[in-house]
N, C-alpha and C positions, 0 to 999 in steps of 0.2 A: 504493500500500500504506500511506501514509502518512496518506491520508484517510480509509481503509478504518481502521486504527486508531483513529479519532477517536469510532467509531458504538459501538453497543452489541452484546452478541452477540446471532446468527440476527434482525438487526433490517435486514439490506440484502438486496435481492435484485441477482444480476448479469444484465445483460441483453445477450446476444449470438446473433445470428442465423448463424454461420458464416463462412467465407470464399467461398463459392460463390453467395452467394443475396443479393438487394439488395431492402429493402421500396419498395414504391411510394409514389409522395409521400403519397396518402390513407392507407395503415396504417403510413406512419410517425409522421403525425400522429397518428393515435389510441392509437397506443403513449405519444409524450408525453404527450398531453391525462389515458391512462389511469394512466399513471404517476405524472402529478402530482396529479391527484384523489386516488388513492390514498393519501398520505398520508405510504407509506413511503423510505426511504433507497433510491436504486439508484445501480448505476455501469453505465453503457449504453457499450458499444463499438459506434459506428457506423461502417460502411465504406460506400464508394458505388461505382459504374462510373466508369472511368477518365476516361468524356466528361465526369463529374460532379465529378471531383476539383479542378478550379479553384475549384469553389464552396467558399465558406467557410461550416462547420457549419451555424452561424447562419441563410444561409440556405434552410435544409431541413428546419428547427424553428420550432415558431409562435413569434410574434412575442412578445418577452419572456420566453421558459422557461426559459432559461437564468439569467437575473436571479431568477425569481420562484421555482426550485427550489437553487437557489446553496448552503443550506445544508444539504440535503439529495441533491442530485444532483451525481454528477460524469457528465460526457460526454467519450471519451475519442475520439479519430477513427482509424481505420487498425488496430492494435494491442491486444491486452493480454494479460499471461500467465494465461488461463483459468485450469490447473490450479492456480496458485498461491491465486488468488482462491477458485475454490470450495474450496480445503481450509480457507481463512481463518474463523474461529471467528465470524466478524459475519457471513458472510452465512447466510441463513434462505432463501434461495429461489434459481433461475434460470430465466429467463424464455429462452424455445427454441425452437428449430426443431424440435426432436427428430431430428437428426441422430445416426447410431448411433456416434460417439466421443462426440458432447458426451452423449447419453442411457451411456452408459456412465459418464463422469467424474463426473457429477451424484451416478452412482449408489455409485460408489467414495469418494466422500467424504460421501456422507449428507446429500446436497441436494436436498431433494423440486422438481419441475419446474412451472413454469408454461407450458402447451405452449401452441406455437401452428406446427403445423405447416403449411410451404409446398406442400412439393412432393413426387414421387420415392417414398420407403418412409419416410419421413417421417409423412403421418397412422396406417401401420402401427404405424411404432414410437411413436408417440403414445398411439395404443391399448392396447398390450401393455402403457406406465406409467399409463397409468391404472386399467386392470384390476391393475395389481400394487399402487395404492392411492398409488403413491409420486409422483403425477403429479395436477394438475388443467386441463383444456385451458379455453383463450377459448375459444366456437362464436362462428364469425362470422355475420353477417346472413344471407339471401336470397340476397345477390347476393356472398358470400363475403368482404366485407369485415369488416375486425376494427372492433370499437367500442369507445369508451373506458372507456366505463361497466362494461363484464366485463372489459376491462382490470383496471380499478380493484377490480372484486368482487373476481375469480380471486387476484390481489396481496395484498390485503387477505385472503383467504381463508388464503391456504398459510401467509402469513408472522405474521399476528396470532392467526388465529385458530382454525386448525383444529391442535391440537396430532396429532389423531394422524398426519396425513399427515407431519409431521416426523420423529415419533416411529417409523414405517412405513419410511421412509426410512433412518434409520440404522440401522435393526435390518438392512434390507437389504444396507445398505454392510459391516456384519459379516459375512453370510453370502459377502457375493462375495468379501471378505479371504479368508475359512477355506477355501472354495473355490478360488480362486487358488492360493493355497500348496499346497493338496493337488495341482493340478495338475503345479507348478512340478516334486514331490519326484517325481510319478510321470516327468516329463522327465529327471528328475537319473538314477533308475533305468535308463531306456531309454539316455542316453547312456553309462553305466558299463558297462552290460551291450557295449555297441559297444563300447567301449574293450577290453575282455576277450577279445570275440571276435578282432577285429584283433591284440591281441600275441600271441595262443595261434597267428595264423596266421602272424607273422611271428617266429619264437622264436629270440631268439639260439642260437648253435653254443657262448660260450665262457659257463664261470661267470661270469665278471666282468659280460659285459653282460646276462647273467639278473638279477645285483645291482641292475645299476646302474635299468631297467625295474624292476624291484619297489619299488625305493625311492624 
């Protein structure tokens, strides 16, 4: 959070695939390649499979990325508190699976998506933000892998220079706030109403505990 405050605002994008899904050595490499061409600030949370976990970050990233993106990238391994990050006023973008919490949080704090879905309801929910304007997917090749190059576009696209998908975006996160709340009060309702029904069925006998229940 500390380096995250260093950037400028809507100028970082966060890059996290889930806890369930691991990229393959070839589109994880073209995530860095994409991300460093790119140009912009990210904080990439990578995880790997457990056989993979002796390896050290380094090597599962091209040679030198780390050095050559240093002022501009952080790489985090294992961890990071997602929702804290995308409410953070610097980032501009998140790069995703489109899984239906993270395509949810994106959307609750007004961060338009870099999608790159894997698997599952994933390219579903891919679909649905894009069509809702608040999303821009990578298409991968032929033979379904991701390339740097629309990497680097998509990135460059959401976070430089397409103001209205940002703009799309928050308005969005408005509506699902107004929304929510309206739900929340229709819950608050339904459980008052239980509550009423229940003591009318169990009614004290003396005054005192008809007080003490009302009050």
């Amino acid at each position: 959070m500390q380096w995250l405050e260093t950037k400028d605002s809507a100028s970082t994008v966060f890059v996290s695939f889930g806890s369930e899904y691991f990229l393959s050595s070839s589109n994880l490499k073209e995530i860095a390649y994409g991300l460093e061409i790119s140009n912009v600030n990210f904080i990439w949370v990578l995880r790997f499979p457990k056989c993979e976990e002796k390896k050290q970050v380094l090597e599962h990233l091209p040679a030198g990325f780390v050095e050559r993106v240093k002022d501009r990238g952080l790489v985090v391994e294992g961890w990071a508190p997602q929702t804290k990050i995308l409410r953070h006023k610097n980032i501009g973008g998140f790069v995703s699976h489109c899984g239906w919490s993270s395509v949810m949080e994106a959307i609750k704090f007004g961060v338009p998506i870099i999608a790159m879905p894997m698997h599952l309801d994933q390219p579903v929910n891919c679909r649905l933000v894009v069509k809702a304007e608040v999303a821009e997917e990578v298409v991968r090749d032929g033979n379904g892998l991701l390339m740097r190059e629309r990497v680097a576009s998509v990135v460059q696209s959401v976070v430089v220079e397409k103001a209205g998908i940002r703009e799309k975006a928050k308005k969005m996160s408005v509506v699902l706030r107004e929304e929510g709340e309206e739900e929340i009060d229709v819950a608050v309702a339904e459980l008052l109403k239980l509550c009423r029904v229940s003591r009318r069925k169990a009614l004290p006998k003396t005054k005192s505990e008809s007080f003490a229940i009302d009050n």
